[in-house]
N, C-alpha and C positions, 0 to 999 in steps of 0.2 A: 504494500500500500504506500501511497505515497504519504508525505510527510507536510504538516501543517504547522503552523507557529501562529499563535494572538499577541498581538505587542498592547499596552495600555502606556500610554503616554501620558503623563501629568503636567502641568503646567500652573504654577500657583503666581501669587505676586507677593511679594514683603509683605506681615502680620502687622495693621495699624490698630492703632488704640482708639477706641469711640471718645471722639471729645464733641460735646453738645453745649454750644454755648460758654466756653470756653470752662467748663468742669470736666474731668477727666473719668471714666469709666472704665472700669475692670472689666473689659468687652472686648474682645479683639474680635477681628474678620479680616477674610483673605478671597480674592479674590483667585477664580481656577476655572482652567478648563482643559479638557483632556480629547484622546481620539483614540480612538480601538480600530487595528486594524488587522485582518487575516491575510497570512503572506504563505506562497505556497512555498515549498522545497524550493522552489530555482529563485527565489529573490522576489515573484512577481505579486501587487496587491490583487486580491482575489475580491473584499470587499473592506469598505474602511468607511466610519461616520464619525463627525467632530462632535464634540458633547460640550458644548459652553455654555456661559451662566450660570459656575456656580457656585455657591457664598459659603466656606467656610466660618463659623462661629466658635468661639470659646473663652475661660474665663485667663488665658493665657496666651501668648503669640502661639507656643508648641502646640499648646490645646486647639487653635483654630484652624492651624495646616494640620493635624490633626483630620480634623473636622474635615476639612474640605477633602482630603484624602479619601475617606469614608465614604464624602458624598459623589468624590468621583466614580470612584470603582461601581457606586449603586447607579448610576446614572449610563453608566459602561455597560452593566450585566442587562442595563433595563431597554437600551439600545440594541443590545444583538439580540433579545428577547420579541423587541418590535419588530425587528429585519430578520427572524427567524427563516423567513422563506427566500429570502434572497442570499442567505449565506449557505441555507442547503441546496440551493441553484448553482452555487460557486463551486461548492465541494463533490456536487454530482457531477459538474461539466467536464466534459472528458478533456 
């Protein structure tokens, strides 16, 4: 059989601190967006979608890439979940 690879890619931005009005808040967010892509044996994309827009939260900088982590990877699974039929179109096609 041949051989398949999933790559998940992350992409975050520096952990900022919520200030409202210039008080300072125990709140971080980061912003992140990632892309899941299926690559066959010889190097070629067989199917790939971007997943952006998503907001890391927590009550630490670690805590919020944390967070967005989490919500990439869910946001990944929930992606090839919807495209279920186009990626078993990719891995059928001769």
């Amino acid at each position: 059989g041949a051989a398949w690879f999933v790559f998940l890619r992350i992409e975050a931005s520096e952990p900022r601190q919520m200030v409202v009005s210039g008080k300072v808040y125990n709140i971080w967010t980061v912003d992140a967006k990632a892309s899941v892509r299926l690559v066959r044996e010889d190097g070629t994309a067989a199917w790939s979608k971007p997943v952006d827009g998503i907001r890391g939260q927590g009550g630490t900088a670690e805590l919020s890439l944390e967070n967005a982590f989490l919500l990439a990877r869910e946001a990944a699974a929930a992606a090839m979940d919807s495209d279920r039929a186009a990626i078993l179109a990719a891995v059928t096609a001769p």
